[in-house]
N, C-alpha and C positions, 0 to 999 in steps of 0.2 A: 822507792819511786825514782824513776829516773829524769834529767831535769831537762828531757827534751819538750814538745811542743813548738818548735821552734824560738824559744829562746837561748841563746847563747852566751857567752860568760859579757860581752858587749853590751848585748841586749841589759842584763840583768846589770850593767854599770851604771850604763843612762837610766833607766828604771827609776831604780836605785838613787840617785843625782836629782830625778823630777821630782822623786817621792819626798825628798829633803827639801826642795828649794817649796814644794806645793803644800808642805804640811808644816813647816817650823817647829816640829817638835823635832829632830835628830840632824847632829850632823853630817853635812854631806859628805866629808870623810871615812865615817864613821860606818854609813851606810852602804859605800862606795865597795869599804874595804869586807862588809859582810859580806855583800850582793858577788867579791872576788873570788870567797871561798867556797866552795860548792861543801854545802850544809843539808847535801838533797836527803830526804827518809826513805833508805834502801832496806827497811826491813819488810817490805810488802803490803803492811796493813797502812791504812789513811791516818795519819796523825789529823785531830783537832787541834783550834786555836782560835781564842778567842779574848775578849777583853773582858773586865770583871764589871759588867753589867747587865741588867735585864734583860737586855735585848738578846741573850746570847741565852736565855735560857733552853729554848729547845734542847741544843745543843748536849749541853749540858746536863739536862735534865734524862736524855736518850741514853749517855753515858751513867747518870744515877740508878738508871731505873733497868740499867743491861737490854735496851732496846736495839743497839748495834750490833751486828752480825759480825761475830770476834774474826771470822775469816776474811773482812773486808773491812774493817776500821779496829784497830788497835784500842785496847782495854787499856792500856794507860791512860792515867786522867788527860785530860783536854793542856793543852801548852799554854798558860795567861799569860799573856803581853800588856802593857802600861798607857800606850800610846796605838791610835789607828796606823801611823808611819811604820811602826814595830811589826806592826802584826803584818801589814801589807811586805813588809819589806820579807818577811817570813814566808811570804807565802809564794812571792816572784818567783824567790830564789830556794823553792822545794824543802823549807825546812818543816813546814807543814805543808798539810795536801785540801784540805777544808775548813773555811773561815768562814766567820758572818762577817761581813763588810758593808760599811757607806755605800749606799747603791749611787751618790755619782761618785765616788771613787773610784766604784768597778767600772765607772765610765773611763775615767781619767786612765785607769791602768790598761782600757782596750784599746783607747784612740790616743794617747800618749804616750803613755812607757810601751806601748805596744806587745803586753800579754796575754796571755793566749786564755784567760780567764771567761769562762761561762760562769751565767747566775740561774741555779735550778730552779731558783722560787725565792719569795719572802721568807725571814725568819719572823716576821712579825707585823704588825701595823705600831703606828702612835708611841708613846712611851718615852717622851721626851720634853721638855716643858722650859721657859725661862725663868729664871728662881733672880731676884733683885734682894740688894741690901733692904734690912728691916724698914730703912726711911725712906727708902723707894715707895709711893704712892700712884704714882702717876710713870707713864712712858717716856713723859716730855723731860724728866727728872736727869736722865737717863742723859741728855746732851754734855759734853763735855767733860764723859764718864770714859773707863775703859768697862768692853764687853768680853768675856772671853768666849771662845766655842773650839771645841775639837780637834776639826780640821777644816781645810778652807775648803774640799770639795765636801760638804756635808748638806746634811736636810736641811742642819742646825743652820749653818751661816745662811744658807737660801731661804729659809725660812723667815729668820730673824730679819734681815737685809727687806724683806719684801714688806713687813710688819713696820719696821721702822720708816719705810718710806712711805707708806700708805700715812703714818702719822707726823711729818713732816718732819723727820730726822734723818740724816746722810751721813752712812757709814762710811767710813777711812781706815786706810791703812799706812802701817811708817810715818803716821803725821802726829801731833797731839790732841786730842778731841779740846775743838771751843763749844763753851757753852751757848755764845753769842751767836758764833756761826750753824748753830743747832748740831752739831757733827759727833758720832761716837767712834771711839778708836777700838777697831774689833783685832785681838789680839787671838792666835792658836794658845789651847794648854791642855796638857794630859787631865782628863777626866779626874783622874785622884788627884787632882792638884789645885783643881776647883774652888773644894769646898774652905780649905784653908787659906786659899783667898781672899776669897767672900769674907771668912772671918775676920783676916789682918786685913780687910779695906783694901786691900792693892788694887781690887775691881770691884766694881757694882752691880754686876750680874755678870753672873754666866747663863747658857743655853746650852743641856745635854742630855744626855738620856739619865734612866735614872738605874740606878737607887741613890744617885747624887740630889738630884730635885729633893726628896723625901730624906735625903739625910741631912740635908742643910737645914731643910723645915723640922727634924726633929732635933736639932741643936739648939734652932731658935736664933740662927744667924742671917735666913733666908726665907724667904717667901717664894711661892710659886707664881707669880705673875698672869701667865699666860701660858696653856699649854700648847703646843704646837700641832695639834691633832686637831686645835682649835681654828688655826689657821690651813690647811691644809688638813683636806678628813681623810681617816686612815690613809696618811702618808707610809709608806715604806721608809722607815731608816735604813735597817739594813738586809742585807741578801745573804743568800748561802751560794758561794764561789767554790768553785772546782774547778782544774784546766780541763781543757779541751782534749786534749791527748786520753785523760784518765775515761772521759766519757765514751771518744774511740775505742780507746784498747776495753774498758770492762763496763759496759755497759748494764750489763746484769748488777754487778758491785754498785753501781750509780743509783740504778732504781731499788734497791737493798737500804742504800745510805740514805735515801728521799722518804723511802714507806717509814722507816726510825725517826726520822725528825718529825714528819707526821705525827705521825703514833705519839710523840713526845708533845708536841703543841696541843691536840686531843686532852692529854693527859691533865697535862699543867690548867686548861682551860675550866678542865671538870675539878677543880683543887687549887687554887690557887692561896688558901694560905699553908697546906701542904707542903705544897713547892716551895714556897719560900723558906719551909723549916729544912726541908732539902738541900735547897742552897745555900744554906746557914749551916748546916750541921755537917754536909761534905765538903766544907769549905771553898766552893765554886766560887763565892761572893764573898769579899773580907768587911764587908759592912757589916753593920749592926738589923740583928734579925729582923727589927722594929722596924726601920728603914726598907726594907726589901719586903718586908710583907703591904710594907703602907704602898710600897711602888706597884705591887700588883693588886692592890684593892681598892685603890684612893675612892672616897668618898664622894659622887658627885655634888650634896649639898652643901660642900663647906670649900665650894671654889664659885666664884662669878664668871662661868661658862657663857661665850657669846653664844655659842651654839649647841646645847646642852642635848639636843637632837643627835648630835655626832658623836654623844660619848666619848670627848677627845681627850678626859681625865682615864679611859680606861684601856692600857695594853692589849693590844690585838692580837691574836694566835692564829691568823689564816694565811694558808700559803701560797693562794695564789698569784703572778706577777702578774699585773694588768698589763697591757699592751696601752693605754692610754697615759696611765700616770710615766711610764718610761720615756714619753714622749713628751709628756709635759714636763717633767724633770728635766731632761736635754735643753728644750725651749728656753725653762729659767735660767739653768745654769751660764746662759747668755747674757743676762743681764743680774750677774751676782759680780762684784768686787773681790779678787782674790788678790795675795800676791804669791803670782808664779805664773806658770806659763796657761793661756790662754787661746793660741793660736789655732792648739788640734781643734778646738771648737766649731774653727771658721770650715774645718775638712769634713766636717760630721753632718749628715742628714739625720736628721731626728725622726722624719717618719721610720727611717730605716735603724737604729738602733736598736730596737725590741727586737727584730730578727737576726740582727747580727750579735749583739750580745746575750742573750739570753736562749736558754732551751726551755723549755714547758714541759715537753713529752713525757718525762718521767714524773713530776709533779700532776698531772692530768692523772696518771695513770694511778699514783696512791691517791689522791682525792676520790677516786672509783671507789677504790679498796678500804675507803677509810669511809662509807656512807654516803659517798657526793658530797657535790657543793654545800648544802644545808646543815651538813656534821659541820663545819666551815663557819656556819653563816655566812657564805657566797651566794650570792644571786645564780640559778642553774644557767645562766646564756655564759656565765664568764664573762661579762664586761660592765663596764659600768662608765660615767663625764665624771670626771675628775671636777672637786667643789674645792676651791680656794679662794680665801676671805680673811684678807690682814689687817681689814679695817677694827 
């Protein structure tokens, strides 16, 4: 692939430079000096990439099951990265060609680092949850705690952020959380770095996706507190990203790459502890199989669900991008607490970012082909009011 789209070696420095300063997981050196070396994948076919969590099963699961068309994505396994920074930073600068990503991420990288990234659709709904030390009881507990999450443009921190403040706690950053002042100190960390946290104490909760939630609870170091599906129903974590260029030049390859990940969310929905033995046995996932089956089957009776209506304990598999929630997601990201840069925000019209970030077209077109909305469990209009509730 070649690493036009309009970014340039420039481009892809500042990038590069934001991605460091906006995610705290990698140095900007570091990142600076990848983003310099043109790492683009010239052998023709789409490299995957993605991070070793559930969320990425489609993915994944398309490449287990030989759902991708060898003539337009590459039979090499999928490329795992450690960190959201990693993987973004991989994907700016052409070392893969398709990601599941932080749907505000893909924001941050269209209105900030200025990439030429389109999002074809959901890889998923829900699937993410805050998991607190065993003496964690309460929310309020939580002041004068450190919190960890992801990355600072994420569901997680927007989520968390809006939870916390609905119950009278004020998140910070670079400062030390008081408990007096009710304040928590929300820290970035690589998902795998989570859970051995939580165990040395160093935090008192993180918020992530899982099979982290479900493996801290099968350790017995963590509780799942609140899922975030709870607050926020069927949120979109993350998205499946392609450039824009790729969707120009092979458009047929595009809608080829979309009907696959289909066909693999279908899959996974109809099997889910299946899949998980999947994920465990081609090593897609290096968790423990117990933990990744619990992450895609969790038990609604044995969590205190505010809204137990929304099934927010259970992993979603539809792929369609609402044009609402894209808009409410921009909205909040206006009033989330990050540290980094914040400014493209104020350049961004939110009714307009579903049309400029996103295409549908090819997603439309395998939901046809895959039964309709209803195979889905989509509503047939395609829209839906977005329900959020952090109380």
């Amino acid at each position: 692939m070649s690493a036009g789209g309009g970014l340039n070696r420039r481009t892809l420095l500042r990038g590069a430079t934001g991605l460091a300063v906006a995610g705290g997981l990698a140095g900007v050196a570091d990142l600076a000096r990848a983003a310099a070396t043109d790492r683009s994948n010239t052998t023709g076919q789409l490299r995957i990439g993605y991070l070793p969590i559930t969320d990425a099963s489609p993915l994944l699961i398309a490449h287990d099951a030989g759902l991708y068309d060898p003539a337009v994505v590459s039979q090499a396994k999928p490329v795992l990265f450690r960190s959201w920074a990693s993987l973004a930073e991989a994907f700016v600068s052409r070392q893969v060609d398709v990601v599941h990503l932080l749907m505000p991420m893909a924001v941050q990288l269209r209105y900030s680092v200025g990439s030429s990234a389109r999002i074809l659709g959901w890889n998923h709904t829900n699937g993410s949850a805050l998991t607190v030390a065993p003496h964690v009881t309460e929310l309020g507990q939580l002041a004068g705690e450190q919190v960890a999450i992801p990355f600072w443009w994420s569901i997680h921190n927007i989520a968390i952020q809006q939870l916390f403040r609905a119950n009278g706690l004020r998140p910070v950053i670079r400062q030390s959380a008081s408990r007096s002042a009710g304040t928590v100190e929300l820290i970035v960390m690589s998902p795998s770095d989570m859970v051995p946290a939580l165990a040395a104490g160093s935090i008192a909760a993180f918020t992530v996706a899982d099979p982290f939630n479900a493996a801290a609870e099968a350790r017995k170091i963590g509780r799942i507190h609140r899922f975030v599906g709870d607050v926020w129903r069927d949120h979109a974590c993350c998205a499946l990203l392609v450039h824009a260029d790729l969707i120009d030049r092979a458009p047929a390859g595009v809608q080829t790459l979309t009907d696959s990940v289909l066909a693999a969310q279908l899959r996974i929905d109809g099997g889910r502890q299946a899949t998980a033995g999947e994920l465990s046995a081609g090593k897609y996932l290096p968790q423990p199989l117990p933990a990744i089956t619990k992450a895609l089957t969790y038990p609604a009776d044995k969590y205190d669900l505010r809204h137990p209506g929304w099934q927010p304990q259970r992993l979603g598999f539809q792929p369609f991008p609402f044009p609402s929630f894209t808009q409410a997601l921009v909205e909040a990201m206006h009033d989330t607490v990050v540290d980094g840069d914040t400014g493209f925000l104020d350049r961004v019209d939110a009714a307009a970012v579903h049309g400029e970030l996103v295409d549908d077209r090819f997603v439309r077109q395998s939901i046809t082909r895959h039964g309709g909305p209803a195979a889905f469990g989509l509503p047939e209009t395609l829209t839906r009011t977005e329900e959020v509730d952090p109380t």
